[in-house]
Structures are given as structure tokens and as C-alpha cells.
FIFIDREN-905927 format. One line per 4 residues: number of its first residue (from 0); their letters; for each residue z, x, y of C-alpha. Coordinates in Angstrom, 3 decimals, padded with zeros to 6 digits. Example, Ala and Ser with C-alpha at 12.3 -4.5 7.8 and 13.67 -1.06 7.14 Angstrom:
2
0	AS	007.800:012.300:-004.500 ~ 007.140:013.670:-001.060
This chain:
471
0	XXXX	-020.992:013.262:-011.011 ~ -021.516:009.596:-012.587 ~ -024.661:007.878:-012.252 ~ -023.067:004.330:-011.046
4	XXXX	-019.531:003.169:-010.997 ~ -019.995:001.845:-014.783 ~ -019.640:005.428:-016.056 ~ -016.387:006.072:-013.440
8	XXXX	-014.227:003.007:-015.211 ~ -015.655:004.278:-018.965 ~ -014.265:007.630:-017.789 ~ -011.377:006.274:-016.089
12	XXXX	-010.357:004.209:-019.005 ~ -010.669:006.904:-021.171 ~ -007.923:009.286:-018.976 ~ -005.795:006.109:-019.614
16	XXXX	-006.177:006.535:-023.340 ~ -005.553:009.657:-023.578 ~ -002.554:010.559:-021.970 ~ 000.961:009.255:-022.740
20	XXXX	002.922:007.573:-019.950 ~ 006.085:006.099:-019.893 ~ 008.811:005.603:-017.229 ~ 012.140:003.817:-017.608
24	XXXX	014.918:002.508:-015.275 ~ 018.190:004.287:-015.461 ~ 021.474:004.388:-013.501 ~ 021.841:007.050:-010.296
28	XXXX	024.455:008.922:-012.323 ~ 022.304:009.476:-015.539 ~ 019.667:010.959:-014.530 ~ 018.887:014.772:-015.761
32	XXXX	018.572:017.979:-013.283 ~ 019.832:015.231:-010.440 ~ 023.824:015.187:-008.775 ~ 025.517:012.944:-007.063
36	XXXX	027.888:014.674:-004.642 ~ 031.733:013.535:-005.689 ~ 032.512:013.196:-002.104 ~ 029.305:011.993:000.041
40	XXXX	027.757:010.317:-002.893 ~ 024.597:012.271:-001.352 ~ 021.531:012.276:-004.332 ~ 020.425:015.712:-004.860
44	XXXX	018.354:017.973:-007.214 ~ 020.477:020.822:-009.138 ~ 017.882:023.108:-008.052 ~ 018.551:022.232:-003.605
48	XXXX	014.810:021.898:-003.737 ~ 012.398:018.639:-004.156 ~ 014.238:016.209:-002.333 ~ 017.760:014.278:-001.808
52	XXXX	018.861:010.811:-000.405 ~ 021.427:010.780:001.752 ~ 023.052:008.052:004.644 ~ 021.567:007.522:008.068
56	XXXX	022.165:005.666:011.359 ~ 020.115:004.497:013.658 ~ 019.956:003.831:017.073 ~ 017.213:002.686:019.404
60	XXXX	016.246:000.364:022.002 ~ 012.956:-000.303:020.926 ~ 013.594:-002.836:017.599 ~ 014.441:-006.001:017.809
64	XXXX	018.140:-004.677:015.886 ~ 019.656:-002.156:018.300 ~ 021.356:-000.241:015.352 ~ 021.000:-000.139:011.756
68	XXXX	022.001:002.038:008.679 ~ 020.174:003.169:005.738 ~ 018.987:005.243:002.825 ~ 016.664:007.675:003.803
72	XXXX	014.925:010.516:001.858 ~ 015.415:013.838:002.756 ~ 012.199:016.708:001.945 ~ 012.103:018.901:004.994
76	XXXX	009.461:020.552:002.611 ~ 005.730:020.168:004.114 ~ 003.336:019.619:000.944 ~ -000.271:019.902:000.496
80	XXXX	-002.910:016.759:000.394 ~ -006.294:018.047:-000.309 ~ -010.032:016.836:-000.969 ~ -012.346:019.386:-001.975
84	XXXX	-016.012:017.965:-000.629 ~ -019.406:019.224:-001.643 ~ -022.863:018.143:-000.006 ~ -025.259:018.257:-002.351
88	XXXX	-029.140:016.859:-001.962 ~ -027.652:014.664:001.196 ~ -024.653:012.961:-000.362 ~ -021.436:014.013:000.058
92	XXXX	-019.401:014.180:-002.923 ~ -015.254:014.529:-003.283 ~ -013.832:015.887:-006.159 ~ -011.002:013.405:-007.050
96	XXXX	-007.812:013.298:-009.631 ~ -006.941:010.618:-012.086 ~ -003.145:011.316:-011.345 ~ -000.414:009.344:-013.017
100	XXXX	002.241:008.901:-010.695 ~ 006.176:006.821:-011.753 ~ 006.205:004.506:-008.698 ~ 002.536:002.534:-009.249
104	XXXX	002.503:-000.309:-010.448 ~ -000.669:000.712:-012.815 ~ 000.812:004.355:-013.348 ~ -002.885:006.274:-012.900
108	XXXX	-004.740:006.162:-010.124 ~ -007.211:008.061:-008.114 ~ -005.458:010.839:-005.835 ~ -006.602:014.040:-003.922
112	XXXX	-007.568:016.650:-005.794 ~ -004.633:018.610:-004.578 ~ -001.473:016.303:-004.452 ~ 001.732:018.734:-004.207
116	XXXX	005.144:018.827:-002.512 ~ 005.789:023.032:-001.968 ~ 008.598:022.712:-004.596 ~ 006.094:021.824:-007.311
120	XXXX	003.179:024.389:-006.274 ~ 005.343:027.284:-005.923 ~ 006.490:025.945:-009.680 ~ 010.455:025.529:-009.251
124	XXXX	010.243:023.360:-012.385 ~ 008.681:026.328:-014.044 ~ 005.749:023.858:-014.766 ~ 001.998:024.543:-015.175
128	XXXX	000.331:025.457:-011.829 ~ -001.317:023.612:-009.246 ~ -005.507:022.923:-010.545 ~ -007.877:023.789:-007.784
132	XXXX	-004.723:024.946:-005.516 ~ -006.188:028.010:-004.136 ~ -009.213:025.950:-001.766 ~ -006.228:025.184:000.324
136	XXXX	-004.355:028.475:000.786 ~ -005.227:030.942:003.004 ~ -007.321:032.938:002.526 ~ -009.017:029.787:000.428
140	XXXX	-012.725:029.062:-000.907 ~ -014.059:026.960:001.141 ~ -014.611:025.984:004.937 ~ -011.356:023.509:006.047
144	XXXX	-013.459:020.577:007.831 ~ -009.891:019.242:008.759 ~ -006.503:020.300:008.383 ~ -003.723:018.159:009.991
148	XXXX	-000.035:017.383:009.911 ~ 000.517:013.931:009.412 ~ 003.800:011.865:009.279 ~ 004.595:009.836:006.147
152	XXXX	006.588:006.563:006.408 ~ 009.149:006.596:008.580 ~ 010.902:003.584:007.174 ~ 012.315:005.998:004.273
156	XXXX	011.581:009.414:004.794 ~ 013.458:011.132:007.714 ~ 010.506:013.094:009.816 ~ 008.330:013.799:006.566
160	XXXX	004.956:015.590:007.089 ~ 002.486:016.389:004.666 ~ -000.992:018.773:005.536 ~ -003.866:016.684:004.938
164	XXXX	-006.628:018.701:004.234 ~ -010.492:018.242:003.652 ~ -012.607:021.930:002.447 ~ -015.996:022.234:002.221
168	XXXX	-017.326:024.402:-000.914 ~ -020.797:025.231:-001.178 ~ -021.355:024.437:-004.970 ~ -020.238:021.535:-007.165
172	XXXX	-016.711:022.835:-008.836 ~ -016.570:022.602:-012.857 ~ -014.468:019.149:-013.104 ~ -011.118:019.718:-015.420
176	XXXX	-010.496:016.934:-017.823 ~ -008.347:014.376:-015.004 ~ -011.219:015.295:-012.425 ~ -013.924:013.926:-011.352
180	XXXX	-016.563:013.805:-008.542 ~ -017.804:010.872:-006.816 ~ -019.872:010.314:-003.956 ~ -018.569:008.626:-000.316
184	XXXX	-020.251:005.364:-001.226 ~ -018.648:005.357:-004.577 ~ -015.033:005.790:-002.806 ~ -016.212:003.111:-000.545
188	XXXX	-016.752:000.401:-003.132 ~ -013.224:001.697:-004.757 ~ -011.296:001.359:-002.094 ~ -011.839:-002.239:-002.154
192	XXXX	-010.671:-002.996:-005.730 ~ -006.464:-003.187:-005.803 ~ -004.304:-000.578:-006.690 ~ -006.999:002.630:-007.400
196	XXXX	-007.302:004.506:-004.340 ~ -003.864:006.264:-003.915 ~ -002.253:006.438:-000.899 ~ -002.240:010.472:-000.472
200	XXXX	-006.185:009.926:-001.013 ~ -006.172:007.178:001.661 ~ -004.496:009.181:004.216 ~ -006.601:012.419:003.629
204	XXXX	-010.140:010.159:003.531 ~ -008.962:008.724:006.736 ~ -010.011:012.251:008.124 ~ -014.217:011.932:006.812
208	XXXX	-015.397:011.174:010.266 ~ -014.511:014.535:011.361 ~ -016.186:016.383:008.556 ~ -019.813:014.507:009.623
212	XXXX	-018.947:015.484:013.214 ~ -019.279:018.965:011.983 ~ -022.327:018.870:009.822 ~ -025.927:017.225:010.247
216	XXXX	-025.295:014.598:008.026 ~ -025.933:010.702:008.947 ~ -022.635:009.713:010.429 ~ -023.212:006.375:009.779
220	XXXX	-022.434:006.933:006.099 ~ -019.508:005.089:004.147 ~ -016.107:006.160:005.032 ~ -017.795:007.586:008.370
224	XXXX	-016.817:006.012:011.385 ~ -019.461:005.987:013.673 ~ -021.707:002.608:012.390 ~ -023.352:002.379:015.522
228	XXXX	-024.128:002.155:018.987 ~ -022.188:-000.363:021.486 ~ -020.582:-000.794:024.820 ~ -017.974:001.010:026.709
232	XXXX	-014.456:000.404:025.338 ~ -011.857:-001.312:027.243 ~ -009.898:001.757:027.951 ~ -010.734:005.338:028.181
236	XXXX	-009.151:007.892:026.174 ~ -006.998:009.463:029.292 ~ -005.905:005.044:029.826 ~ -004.541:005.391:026.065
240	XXXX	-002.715:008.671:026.626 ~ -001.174:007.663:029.010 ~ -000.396:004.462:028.039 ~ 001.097:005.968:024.390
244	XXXX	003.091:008.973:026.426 ~ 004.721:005.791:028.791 ~ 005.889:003.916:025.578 ~ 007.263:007.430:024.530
248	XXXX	009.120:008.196:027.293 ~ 010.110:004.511:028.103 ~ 012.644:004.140:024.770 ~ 015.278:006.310:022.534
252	XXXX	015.483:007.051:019.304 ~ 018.802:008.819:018.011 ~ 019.820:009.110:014.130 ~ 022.766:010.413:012.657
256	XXXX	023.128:011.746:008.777 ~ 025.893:010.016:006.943 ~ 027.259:010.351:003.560 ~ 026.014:007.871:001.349
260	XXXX	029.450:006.730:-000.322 ~ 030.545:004.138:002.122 ~ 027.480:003.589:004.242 ~ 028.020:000.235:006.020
264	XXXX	026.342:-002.738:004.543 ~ 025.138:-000.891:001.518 ~ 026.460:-001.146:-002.093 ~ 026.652:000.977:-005.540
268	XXXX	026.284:-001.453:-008.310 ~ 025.019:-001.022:-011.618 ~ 023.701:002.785:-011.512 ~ 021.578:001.609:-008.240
272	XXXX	022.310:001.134:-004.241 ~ 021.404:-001.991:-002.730 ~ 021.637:-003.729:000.525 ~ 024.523:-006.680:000.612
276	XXXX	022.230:-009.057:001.277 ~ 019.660:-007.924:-001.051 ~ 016.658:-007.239:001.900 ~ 014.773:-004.084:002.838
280	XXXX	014.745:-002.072:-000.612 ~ 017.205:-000.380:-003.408 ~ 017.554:003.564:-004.633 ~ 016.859:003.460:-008.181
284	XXXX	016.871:006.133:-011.192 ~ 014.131:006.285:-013.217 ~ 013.262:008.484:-016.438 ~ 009.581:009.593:-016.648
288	XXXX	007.279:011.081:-019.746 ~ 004.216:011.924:-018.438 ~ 000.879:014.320:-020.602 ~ -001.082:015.440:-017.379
292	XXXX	001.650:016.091:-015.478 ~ 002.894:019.867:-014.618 ~ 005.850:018.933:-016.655 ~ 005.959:016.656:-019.012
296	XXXX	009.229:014.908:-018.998 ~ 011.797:014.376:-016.106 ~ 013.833:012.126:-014.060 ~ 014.137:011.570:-010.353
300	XXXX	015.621:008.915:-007.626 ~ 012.999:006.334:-006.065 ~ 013.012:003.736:-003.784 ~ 012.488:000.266:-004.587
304	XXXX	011.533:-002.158:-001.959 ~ 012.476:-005.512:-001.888 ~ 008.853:-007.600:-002.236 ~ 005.024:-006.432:-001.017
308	XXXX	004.451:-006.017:002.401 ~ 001.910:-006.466:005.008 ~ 000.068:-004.452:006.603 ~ -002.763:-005.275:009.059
312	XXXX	-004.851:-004.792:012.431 ~ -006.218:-007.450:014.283 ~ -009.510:-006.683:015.642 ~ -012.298:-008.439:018.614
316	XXXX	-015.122:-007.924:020.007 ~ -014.860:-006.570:024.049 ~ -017.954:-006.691:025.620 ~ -020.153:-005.883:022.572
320	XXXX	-017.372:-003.569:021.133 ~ -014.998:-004.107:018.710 ~ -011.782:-003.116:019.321 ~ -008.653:-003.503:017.098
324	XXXX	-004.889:-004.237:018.490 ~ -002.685:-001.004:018.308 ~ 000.976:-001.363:018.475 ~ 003.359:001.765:019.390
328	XXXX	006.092:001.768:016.613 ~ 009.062:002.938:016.110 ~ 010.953:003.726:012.312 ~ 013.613:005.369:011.653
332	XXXX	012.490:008.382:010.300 ~ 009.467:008.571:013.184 ~ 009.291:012.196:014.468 ~ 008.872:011.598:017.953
336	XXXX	010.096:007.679:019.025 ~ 006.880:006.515:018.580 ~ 003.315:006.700:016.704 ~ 000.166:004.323:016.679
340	XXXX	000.629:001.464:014.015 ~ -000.907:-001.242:012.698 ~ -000.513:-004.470:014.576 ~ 001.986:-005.645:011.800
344	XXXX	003.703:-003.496:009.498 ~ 006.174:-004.826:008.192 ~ 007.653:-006.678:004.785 ~ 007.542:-010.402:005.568
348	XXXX	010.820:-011.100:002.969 ~ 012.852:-009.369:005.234 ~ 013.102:-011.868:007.628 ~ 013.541:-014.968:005.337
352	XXXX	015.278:-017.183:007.030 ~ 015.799:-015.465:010.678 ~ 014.723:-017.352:013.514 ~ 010.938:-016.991:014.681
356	XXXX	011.964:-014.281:018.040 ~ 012.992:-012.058:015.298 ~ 009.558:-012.058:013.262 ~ 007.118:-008.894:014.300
360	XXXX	004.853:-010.384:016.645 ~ 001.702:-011.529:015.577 ~ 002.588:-012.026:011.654 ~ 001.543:-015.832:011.738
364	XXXX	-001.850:-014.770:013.068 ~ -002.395:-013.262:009.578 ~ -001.390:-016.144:007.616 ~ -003.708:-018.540:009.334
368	XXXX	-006.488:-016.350:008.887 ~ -009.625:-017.580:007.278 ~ -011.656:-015.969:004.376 ~ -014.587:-015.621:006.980
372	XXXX	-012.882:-013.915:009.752 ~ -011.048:-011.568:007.246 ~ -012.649:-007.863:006.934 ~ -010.113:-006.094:004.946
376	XXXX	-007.832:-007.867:002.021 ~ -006.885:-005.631:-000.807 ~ -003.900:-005.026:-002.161 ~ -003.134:-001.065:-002.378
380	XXXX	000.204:000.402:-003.746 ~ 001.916:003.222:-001.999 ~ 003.181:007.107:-002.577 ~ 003.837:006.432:-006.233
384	XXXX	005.838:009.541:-006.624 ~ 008.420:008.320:-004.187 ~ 008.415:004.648:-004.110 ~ 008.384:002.510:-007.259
388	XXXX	006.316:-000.093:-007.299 ~ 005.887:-000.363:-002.993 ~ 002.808:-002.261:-002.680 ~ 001.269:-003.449:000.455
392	XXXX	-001.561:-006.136:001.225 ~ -003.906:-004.446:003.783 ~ -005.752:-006.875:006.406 ~ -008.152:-006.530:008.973
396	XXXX	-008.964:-009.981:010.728 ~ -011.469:-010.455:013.708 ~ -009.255:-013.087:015.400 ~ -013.146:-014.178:017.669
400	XXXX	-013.206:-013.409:021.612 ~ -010.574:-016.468:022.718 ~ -008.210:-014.428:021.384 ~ -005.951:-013.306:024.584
404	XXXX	-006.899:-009.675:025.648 ~ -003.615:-009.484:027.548 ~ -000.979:-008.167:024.998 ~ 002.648:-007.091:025.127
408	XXXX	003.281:-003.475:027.055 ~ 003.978:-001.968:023.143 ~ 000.527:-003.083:022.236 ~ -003.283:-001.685:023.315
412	XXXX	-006.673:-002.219:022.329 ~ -008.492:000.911:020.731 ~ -011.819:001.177:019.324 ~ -011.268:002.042:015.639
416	XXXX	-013.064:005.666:016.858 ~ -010.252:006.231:019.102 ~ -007.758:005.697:017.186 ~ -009.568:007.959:014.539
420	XXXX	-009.631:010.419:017.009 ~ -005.838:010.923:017.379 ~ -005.735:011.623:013.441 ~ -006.585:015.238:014.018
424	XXXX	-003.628:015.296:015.901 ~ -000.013:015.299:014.251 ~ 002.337:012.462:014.273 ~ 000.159:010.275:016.738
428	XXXX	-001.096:007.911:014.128 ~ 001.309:006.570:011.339 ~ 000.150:006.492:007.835 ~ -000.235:003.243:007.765
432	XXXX	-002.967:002.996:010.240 ~ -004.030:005.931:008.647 ~ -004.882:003.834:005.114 ~ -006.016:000.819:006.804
436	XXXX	-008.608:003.059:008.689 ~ -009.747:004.279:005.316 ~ -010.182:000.987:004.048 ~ -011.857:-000.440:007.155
440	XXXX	-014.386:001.794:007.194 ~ -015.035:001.259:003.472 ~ -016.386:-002.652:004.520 ~ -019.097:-001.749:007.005
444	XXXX	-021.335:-004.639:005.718 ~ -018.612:-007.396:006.100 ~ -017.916:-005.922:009.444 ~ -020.874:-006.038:010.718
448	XXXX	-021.633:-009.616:009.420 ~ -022.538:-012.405:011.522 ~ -020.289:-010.289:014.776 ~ -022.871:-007.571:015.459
452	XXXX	-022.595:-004.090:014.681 ~ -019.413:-002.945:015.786 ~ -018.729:000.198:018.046 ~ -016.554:002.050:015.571
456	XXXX	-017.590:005.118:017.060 ~ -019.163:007.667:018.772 ~ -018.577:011.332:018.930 ~ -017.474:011.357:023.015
460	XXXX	-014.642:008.922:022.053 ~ -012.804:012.303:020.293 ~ -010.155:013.092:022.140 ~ -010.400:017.090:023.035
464	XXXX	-006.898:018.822:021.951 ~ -006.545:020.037:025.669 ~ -006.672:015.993:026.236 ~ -003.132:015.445:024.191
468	XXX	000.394:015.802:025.108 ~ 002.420:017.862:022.825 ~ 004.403:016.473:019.823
């Protein structure tokens, strides 16, 4: 455990030194233990297992483009995100991995302590095994304070679910070299500096609040949602079920595998596939070297998107409370024709030069934002072992009390509570607004500021499992 966060960058810097990392671009058809199928042009591991790329089409009434195709990765697999959490003297400490990952754009950052797809800790690539795996496999050491499902982004996986997990041990674990523990402030203050906090970690911290609602501890610590009393929100929990179950039921969403060779409007060129008019994002080969890794050297498909994106919840106060603007999205990997988003989630390049009806609503209100009504700005890059160099600018802005409270039928006001208490719930919540809760919660002072203290919680706004519809 480190004293202040002066001893976390010596260490940090330190992991940096002294392992070797180096990944390299290479074409589709070079790269080793990977096949491209002669007649679908599918991407696949030797081995069926990690993960392919193959062709999709899409079809739904609920984008503003009725039909699309695509890349999409395929990794039916469900893999393990896991923070192992310790109380000790009061604070609550996480025990946290300096994990070097192909796709960020700084190589290591800080992950779970557990970050595994099944293929790699059941060791098909005969690598070393999984540190610290056993806390979260039954029967494990350790209480499991949550244990979820949760989607991962639809945009380019087809229905991908991880478990996020958070276990309780009773004594501080011996930290291996790439380990380390630090306390919930200490994540706090690290989740605001750009391109540390992984996005595995993000997802699984976005879970905390339900680890204080099961212990004594001060819920209004960092990462905790519950900062204070308020108000009554604007709608009850039973308003937003039914409200998110209406959006559900109100729109389609059909997709259809297709071979990759041929897919409409995409192109092989140069060992890579890319969209004819160079938007959304590319497949790309790369060759990776890596010292902490399970295995050391290997090579592997990744998707490349196109510029950084934005993602970002606009947020008001409602009679004392503050509430942020929810938006019922639809991707087309999503498991279920919906889940709760962001406001805007989207990459703003993409629609260069389209007219303004076919921007996502509410983009502009992010670029006009001022420096004092902004909450949340940091830049944070995402799943690194998946995505090379994806990076998305994560905003919260309190847009003041003129803003309009009536909103279109796909968007609803939430306290941030509420929509922390569909995380515990499977593919409700999206990963992005996943992250951005983690994040959020990581500001409390700016949040607070000059607005009073916001209602980001109280226990009753939970959402009871008998309370949800199923899937």
C-alpha cells in the first residue's frame, strides 16, 4: 500500500522500465497462429478459440440509417473482470494490475486484478496461469460483493459479455511484482489523469456502490455513489422500467452473419479492411512482444477506429436533485435492442460533412460547454486488448435548470443512483455509461461545487431484482 500517489508513479514507472513492450502493424494475412478463411475471408484463430471477425448486417428501425454492414468481433466466450478489495483500518483498498495491453495508446495501464477472456485462463496458449485467479472461481477466497454480466460495446463485438466481479478478502494479499494496492481515494484522483485507469477496471469500479451497501462503511466515500441527501427524483424506479421496457418493445433489431470477403461497402487493401469512405474504423494485424504477459510473444487482429470519440452525460439539477439525461441505445451488437447509454456516444468524425438531422442529438451541447459547467473531461482509452488505440473523451456537463426537462421519447432523466442501480443487472446499462459512472463519481468535489450537493444516491433508489424485467 503506498503512502501518497508519489510512491504509485515511482512504482508505476518502474513496471515501465522493466518490462519489454513492443507491438507492430502487420498485414491480416501475416499474422502467426491466425487464418483467413479462403472462401469467407472470415479472421480466425488456428486454435477455434479466442476470437474471430467475421461480416454482419444490420437492420433496425431505431438509427437514424435503417441498415448497415460491418465488421464485428466474434467471442461467444464470457471472461472474467475482477477486483479483489480489502478493508483495512476503515479504508477500502483494491488490489490493482499494471497490465500492458497492444491496443493503448501508452501500452501499461492500471487494470483489474483479474483481466481474462476463458481462452487465456483455462491456458489454450499453454501460457503461464492466471495470478490471483482462484478469488473468482467457485468455490473462491473471498466474499463476491458483486458479480454481474455486463455487455461490452456493441458497436464491434456481437452480444459480448464479460463477469464483472468485486470479492471481499479479509487480509491484505502479498502484491506480485505488476500488483499493487491502492486505496478508493487513490483510484479516485487516477481516474482523472488520461489514459491510466483501464477500461475493464472502469467497468468493474462502476460496481463500488454496491459493496458499501453491504458493509458499514461511510457510503459517501470516493467512487461511492451516495454523496448525500436530496429531493425526490423526477421519476420513480417502476416510471423508468417501464419507460426502458416501452423503448424495448417499441423497435427491432435483426442481424445477419456474413462472410467477410465481399461485405458491401468494405474493402481489403494493404493487409487491412477498411470502409470505402474511410469512416467508422479498420481491422488491422498487429505483432506483439510483451515480458508480463502469459505469453510473451504473439499476434492477433484489432480494430482500429477512425478518430477519438465522445462520450458524455448531460446532467441538472430537478428540484434539489441532480439528475443526468439517459438515452436508450441501440448498436449493433446490443443483446437485447436496447441498453441505457450515455446521452452521446458516438465518434463525431463520422458524420463529417452530413447534414445536422443526421448528428446524435445533443452533440453541439457538448461543444459549447464551458470549463465551469464541465464535471467530467478526461480522456480515457478503451479495451486495449481488442481495440488499438480507441480512445474516448469522457464528459459530464451540468447544462443549469433552463435546460428543457422535456426530452425526446428515447431519452429520460435518472439520478446517477438509479442508473447505478440497474448495473447489478445484465445488459441494462452499456459500458459506456458504465465508465462514465466510474469517473463521475471520482469528481465529487467539482460536483458538488457552487450547484449543491447532488442526490447521487440513496440506498431505496436500488432497484430490487423482483423490480426488473428479464433480459
Amino acid at each position: 500500500m503506498f503512502h501518497d500517489l508519489a510512491e504509485f508513479y515511482e512504482w508505476f514507472a518502474e513496471r515501465n522500465q522493466e518490462n519489454e513492450y513492443e507491438v507492430t502493424r502487420t498485414s491480416l494475412d501475416m499474422m502467426d497462429g491466425w487464418h483467413i478463411h479462403d472462401q469467407t475471408g472470415d479472421v480466425a484463430h488456428r486454435s477455434g478459440k479466442f476470437f474471430s471477425i467475421r461480416g454482419l448486417e444490420v437492420c433496425t428501425d431505431h438509427r437514424d440509417t435503417n441498415s448497415w454492414t460491418q465488421p464485428i468481433i466474434l467471442q461467444p466466450e464470457i471472461g472474467i473482470l475482477g477486483i479483489v478489495m480489502t478493508v483495512a483500518n476503515g479504508t477500502v483498498y483494491c488490489l490493482m494490475q499494471a497490465k500492458m495491453e497492444p491496443g493503448n495508446i501508452n501500452l501499461l495501464q492500471l487494470s483489474p486484478t483479474v483481466q481474462a477472456t476463458r481462452s487465456n485462463y483455462t491456458r489454450v496458449h499453454q501460457g503461464n496461469p492466471v495470478p490471483y485467479l482462484d478469488h473468482f472461481m467457485a468455490p473462491r477466497g473471498g466474499r463476491a460483493v458483486f458479480d454481474a454480466l455486463q455487455s461490452e460495446q456493441g458497436s464491434w463485438f456481437l452480444n459480448k459479455r464479460n463477469r464483472n466481479m468485486i470479492v471481499e478478502v479479509a487480509e491484505e494479499l502479498p502484491p506480485l511484482d505488476d500488483f499493487c494496492w491502492l486505496s478508493l481515494e487513490q483510484l479516485a484522483t487516477l481516474m482523472r489523469v488520461p489514459n491510466l485507469v483501464n477500461m475493464d477496471a472502469r467497468t468493474v469500479l462502476s460496481g463500488i456502490p454496491f459493496f458499501f451497501t453491504e458493509t458499514s462503511l461511510d457510503r459517501a466515500g470516493p467512487l461511492s455513489t451516495d454523496l448525500g441527501p436530496g429531493g425526490d427524483p423526477l421519476h420513480s424506479v417502476e416510471q423508468l422500467l417501464s419507460w426502458f421496457t416501452e423503448v424495448k418493445s417499441r423497435y427491432y433489431l435483426t442481424r445477419r452473419e456474413l462472410p467477410l470477403s465481399g461485405l458491401p461497402h468494405w474493402v481489403r487493401s494493404s493487409g487491412e479492411i477498411v470502409h470505402e469512405e474511410k469512416r467508422y474504423f479498420s481491422v488491422i494485424g498487429v505483432n506483439v512482444q510483451a515480458s508480463s504477459r502469459e505469453v510473451s510473444q504473439w499476434s492477433q487482429p484489432m480494430l482500429a477506429p477512425v478518430d477519438r470519440g465522445v462520450i458524455g452525460f448531460l446532467g441538472r439539477q430537478i428540484a434539489g436533485v441532480f439528475h443526468i439525461l439517459v438515452q436508450a441505445r441501440t448498436e449493433a451488437g446490443t443483446h437485447d435492442v436496447v441498453e441505457m447509454s450515455p446521452t452521446v456516444n458516438c465518434i463525431p468524425a463520422n458524420y463529417a460533412g452530413l447534414p445536422a438531422e443526421r448528428h446524435p442529438w445533443y452533440l453541439e451541447a457538448f461543444s459549447r460547454a464551458s470549463s465551469s459547467s464541465t464535471i467530467v473531461d478526461v480522456v480515457h482509452s478503451e479495451e486495449g486488448g481488442r481495440f488499438f488505440h480507441a480512445e474516448n473523451q469522457y464528459l459530464v456537463v451540468d447544462v443549469g435548470q433552463d435546460f428543457d426537462l422535456d426530452v425526446p421519447d428515447d431519452f429520460c432523466w435518472m439520478t446517477v443512483s438509479q442508473l447505478t442501480g440497474f448495473i447489478r443487472y445484465g445488459n441494462h446499462v452499456n459500458v459506456a455509461a458504465r465508465c462514465l459512472l466510474s469517473c463521475l463519481a471520482g469528481e465529487p468535489d467539482r460536483a458538488v461545487g457552487t450547484r449543491g450537493r447532488r442526490d447521487i444516491g440513496r440506498s431505496s433508489d436500488v432497484p430490487e431484482l423482483s423490480a426488473l424485467p428479464e433480459g
